[in-house]
VMD Tcl script that draws the C-alpha trace (Angstrom):
set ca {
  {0.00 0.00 0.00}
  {1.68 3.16 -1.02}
  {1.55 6.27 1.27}
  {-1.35 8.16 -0.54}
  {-3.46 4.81 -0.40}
  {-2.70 5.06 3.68}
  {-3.90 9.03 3.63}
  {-7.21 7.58 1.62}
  {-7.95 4.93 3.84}
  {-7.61 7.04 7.08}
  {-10.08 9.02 5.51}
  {-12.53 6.96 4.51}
  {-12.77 3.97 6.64}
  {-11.73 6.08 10.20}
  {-12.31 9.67 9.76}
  {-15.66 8.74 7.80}
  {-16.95 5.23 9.06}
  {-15.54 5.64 11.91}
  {-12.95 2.49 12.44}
  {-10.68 2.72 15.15}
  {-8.71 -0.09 14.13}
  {-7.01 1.78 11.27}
  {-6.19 4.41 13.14}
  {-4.42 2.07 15.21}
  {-2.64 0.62 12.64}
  {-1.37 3.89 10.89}
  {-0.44 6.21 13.28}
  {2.54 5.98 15.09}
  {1.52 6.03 18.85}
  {3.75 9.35 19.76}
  {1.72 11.15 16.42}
  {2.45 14.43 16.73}
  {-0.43 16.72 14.56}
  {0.37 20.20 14.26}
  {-2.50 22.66 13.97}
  {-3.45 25.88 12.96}
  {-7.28 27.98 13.24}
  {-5.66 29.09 16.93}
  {-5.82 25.17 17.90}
  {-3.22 23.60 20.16}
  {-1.32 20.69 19.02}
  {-2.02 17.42 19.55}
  {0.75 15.39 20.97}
  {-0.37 11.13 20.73}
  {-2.51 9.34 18.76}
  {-5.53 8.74 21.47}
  {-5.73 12.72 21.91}
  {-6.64 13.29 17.66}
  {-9.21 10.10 18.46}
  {-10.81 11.39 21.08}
  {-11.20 14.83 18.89}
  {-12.81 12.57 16.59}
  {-15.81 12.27 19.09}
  {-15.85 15.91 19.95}
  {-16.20 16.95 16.27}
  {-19.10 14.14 15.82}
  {-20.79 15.77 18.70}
  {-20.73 18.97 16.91}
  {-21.30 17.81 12.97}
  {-22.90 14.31 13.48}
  {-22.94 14.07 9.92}
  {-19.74 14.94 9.56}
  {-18.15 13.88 6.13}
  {-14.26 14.42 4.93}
  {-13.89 14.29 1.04}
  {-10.42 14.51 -0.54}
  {-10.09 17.08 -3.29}
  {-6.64 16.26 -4.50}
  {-3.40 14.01 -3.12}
  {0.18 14.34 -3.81}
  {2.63 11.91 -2.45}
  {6.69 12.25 -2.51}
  {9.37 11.03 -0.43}
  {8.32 10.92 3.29}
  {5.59 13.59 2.51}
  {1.54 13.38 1.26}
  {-0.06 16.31 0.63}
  {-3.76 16.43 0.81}
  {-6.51 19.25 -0.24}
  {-10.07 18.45 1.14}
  {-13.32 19.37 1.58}
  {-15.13 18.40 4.51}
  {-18.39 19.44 7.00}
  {-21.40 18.46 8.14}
  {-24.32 19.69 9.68}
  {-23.77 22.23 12.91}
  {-25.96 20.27 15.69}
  {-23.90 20.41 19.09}
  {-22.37 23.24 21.36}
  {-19.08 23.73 19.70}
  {-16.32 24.28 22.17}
  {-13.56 26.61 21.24}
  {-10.19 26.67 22.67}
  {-11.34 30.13 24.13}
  {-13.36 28.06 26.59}
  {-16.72 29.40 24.82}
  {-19.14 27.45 23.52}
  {-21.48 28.33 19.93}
  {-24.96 27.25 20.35}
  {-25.88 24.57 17.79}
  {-27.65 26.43 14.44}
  {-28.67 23.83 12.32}
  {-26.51 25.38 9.79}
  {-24.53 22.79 7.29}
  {-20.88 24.05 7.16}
  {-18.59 23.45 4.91}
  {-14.94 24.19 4.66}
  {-11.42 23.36 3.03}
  {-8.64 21.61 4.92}
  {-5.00 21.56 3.51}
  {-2.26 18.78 5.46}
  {0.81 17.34 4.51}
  {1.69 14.08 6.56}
  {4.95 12.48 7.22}
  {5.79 9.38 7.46}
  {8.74 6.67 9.06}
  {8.24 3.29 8.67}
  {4.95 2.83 7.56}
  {3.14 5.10 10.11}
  {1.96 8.52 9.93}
  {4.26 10.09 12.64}
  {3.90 13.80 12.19}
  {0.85 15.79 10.05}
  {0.25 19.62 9.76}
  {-3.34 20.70 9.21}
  {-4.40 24.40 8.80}
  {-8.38 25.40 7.37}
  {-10.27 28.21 7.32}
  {-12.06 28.46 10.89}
  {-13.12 32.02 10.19}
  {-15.16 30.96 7.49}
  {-16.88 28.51 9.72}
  {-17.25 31.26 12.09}
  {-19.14 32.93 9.35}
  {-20.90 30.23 8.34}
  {-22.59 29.71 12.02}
  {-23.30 32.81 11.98}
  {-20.80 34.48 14.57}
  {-18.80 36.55 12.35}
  {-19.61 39.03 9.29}
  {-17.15 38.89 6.39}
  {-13.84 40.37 6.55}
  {-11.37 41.02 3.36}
  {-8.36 39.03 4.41}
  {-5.20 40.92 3.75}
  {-2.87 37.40 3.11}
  {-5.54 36.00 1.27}
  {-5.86 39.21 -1.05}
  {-1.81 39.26 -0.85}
  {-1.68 35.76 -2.04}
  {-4.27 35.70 -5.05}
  {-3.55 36.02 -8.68}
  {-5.21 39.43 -9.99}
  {-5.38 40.80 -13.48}
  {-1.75 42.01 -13.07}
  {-0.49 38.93 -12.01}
  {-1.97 37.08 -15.54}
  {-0.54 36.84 -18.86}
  {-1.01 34.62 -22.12}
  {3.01 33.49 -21.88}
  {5.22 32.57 -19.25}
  {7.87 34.96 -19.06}
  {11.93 34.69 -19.58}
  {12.35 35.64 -15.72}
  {10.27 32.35 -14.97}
  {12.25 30.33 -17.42}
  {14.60 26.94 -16.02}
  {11.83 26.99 -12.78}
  {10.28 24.31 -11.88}
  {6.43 23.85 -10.32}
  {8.16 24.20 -6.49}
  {10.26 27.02 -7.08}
  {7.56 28.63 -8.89}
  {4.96 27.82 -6.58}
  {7.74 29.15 -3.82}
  {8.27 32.33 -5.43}
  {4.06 33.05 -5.81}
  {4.17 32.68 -1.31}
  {6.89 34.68 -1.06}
  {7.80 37.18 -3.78}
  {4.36 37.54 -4.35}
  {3.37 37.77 -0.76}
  {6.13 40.02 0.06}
  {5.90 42.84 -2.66}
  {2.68 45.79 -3.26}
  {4.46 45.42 -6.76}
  {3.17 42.40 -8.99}
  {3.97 44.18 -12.37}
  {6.85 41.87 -12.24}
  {5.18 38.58 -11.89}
  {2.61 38.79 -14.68}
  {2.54 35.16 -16.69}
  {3.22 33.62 -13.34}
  {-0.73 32.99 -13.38}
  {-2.56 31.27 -16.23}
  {-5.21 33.72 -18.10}
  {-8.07 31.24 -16.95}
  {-6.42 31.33 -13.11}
  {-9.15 30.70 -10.54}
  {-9.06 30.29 -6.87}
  {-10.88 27.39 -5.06}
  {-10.51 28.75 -1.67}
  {-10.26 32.18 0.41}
  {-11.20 35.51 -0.04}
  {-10.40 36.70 -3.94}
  {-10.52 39.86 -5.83}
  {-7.82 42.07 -8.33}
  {-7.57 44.43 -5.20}
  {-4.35 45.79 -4.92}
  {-4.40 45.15 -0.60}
  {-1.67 43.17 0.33}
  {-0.20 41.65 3.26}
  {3.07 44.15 3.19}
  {0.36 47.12 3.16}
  {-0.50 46.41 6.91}
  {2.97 44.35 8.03}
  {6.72 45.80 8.40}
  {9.27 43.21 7.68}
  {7.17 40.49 6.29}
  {9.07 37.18 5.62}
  {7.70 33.97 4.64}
  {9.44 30.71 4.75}
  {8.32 28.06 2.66}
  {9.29 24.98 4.90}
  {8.03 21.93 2.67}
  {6.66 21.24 -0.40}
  {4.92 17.67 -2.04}
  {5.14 17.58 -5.59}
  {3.57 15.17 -8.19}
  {2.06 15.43 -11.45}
  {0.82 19.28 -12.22}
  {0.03 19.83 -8.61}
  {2.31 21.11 -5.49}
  {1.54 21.31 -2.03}
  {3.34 23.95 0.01}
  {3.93 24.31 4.18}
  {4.94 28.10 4.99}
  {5.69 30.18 8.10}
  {4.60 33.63 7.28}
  {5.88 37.04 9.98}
  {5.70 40.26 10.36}
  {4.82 43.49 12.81}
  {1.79 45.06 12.22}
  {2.56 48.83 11.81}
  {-0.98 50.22 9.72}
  {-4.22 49.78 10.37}
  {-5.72 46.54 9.11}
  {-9.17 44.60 8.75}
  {-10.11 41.80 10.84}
  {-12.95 39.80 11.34}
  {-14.17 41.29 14.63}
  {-13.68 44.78 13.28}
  {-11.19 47.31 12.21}
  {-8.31 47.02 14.64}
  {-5.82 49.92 14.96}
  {-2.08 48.74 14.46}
  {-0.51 46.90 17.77}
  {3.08 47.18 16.79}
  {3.49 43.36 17.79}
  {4.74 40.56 15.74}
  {3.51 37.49 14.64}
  {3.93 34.34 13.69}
  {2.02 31.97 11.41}
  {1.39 28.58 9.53}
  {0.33 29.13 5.90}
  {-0.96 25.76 3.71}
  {-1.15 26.33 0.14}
  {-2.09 24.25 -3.21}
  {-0.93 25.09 -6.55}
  {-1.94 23.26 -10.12}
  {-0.33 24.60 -13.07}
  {-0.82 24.55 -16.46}
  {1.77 25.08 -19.25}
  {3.98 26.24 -16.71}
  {1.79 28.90 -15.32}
  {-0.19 28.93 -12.11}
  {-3.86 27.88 -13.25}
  {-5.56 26.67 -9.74}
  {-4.85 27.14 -6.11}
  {-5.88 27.08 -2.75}
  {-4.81 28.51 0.33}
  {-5.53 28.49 3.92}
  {-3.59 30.24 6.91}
  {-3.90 30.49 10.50}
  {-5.79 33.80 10.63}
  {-6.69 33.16 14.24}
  {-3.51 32.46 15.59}
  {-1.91 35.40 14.05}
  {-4.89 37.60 15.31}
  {-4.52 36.36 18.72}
  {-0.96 37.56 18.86}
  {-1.58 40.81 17.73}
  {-4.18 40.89 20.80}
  {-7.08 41.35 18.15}
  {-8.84 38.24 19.03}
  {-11.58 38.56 21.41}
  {-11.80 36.24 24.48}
  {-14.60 33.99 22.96}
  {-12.75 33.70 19.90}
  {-11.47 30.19 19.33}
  {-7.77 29.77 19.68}
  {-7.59 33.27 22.36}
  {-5.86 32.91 25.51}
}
mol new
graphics top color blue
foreach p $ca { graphics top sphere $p radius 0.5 }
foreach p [lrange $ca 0 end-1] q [lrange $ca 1 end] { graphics top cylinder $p $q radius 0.2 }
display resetview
């Protein structure tokens, strides 16, 4: 059974029929799964299966469907869609709990898994808890300034890939469009890097000009792994910076802190011809709202 098959099968016959066995049998009993959405970490396999039951209580129905797998080396990458109907108190880190709505919820997950001798030992997971938030009903919508930093606008597009992209490959290009195109307000010099028929599958999109480096001072992002196969390539990113303007959040306008933070970015690029053509991306908006001290106390993930 390759590694991707083991990814699928988790899915499938634990996550969605609900078979303990095979999570027994694939992961490694120290499985560490690193979190973001504000969530801690969860350090051995029996603490991620008894989070199983917690997220039943609150989606009952709760299905996981995977949108795309990549598999290389040690690594899987997986993009997925999953939700369920909202029908139990959900408990947030915060130590709040959301009424139940009756809402059906629906959100995409991006994780890359590891893997030593057969077992899943280590997996990184980040989605887009605000937009459950929304969802439910808590929050009102917010333009995301990473998310708008990170999409491929008009300026960004172009019929032919240019010379400066020429002798790249998918990761290094998909490295440069998280972190030269994160970085700069200036995209004139990335146009071809996205396909004419670009289109985003998840996240807040527009050909806004907002980015990231118009509310941060000294933004860096580190891409810190990458799964390649076929036309599609996974990405695992740390993403800082000190807020120094005024930026939009999701409980409101907040003024700028002067703090830094520090966050987990997941992103999924498909290209075509040798240009960006799909993506996704997800980031721990929570967690880096928290540490600005913009996150209310109810909010999931605030300490």
């Amino acid at each position: 059974m390759s590694n991707k098959d083991t990814i699928r099968k988790l899915v499938n016959d634990y996550l969605n029929a609900g078979d303990a066995r095979v999570a027994e049998q694939t992961w490694s009993a120290d499985y560490q799964w690193r979190r973001g959405s504000g969530f801690a970490d969860s350090k051995d396999r029996k603490t991620h299966q008894a989070e199983r039951v917690d997220l039943l209580q609150m989606f009952p129905d709760f299905r996981k469907r995977i949108d795309a797998i990549v598999e290389e080396g040690d690594l899987v990458g997986t993009i997925c869609t999953q939700g369920g109907t909202h029908q139990g108190a959900m408990r947030t880190p915060g130590g709040g709990e959301i009424p139940p709505t009756g809402n059906h919820v629906e959100w995409v997950t991006i994780s890359m898994h590891r893997f030593v001798n057969g077992e899943v030992a280590e997996g990184w997971i980040d989605w887009d808890f605000v937009g459950i938030l929304q969802q439910v009903g808590v929050l009102g919508a917010w333009q995301d300034p990473l998310l708008r930093g990170l999409s491929g606008p008009r300026a960004g597009r172009g019929p032919n890939r240019p010379a400066a992209f020429a002798g790249l490959n998918q990761k290094q290009l998909a490295r440069r469009a998280v972190t030269n195109h994160l970085l700069t307000k200036d995209k004139s010099g990335e146009a071809g890097l996205f396909h004419p028929d670009y289109r985003s599958r998840a996240g807040f999109r527009d050909e806004g000009d907002a980015r990231l480096a118009d509310v941060f001072d000294n933004i860096d992002a580190e891409v810190e792994a990458q799964v390649s196969e076929g036309d599609l390539v996974i990405s695992r990113s740390r993403v800082r910076g000190r807020q120094a303007r005024r930026m939009p959040t999701p409980f409101g306008p907040a003024d700028p802190s002067n703090a830094r933070a520090e966050w987990m970015v997941m992103t999924g690029h498909r290209f075509r011809n040798g240009q960006i053509a799909e993506d996704w991306v997800v980031h721990d908006a929570l967690r880096m709202l928290q540490q600005l001290g913009h996150a209310p106390a109810w909010a999931p993930g605030a300490v």
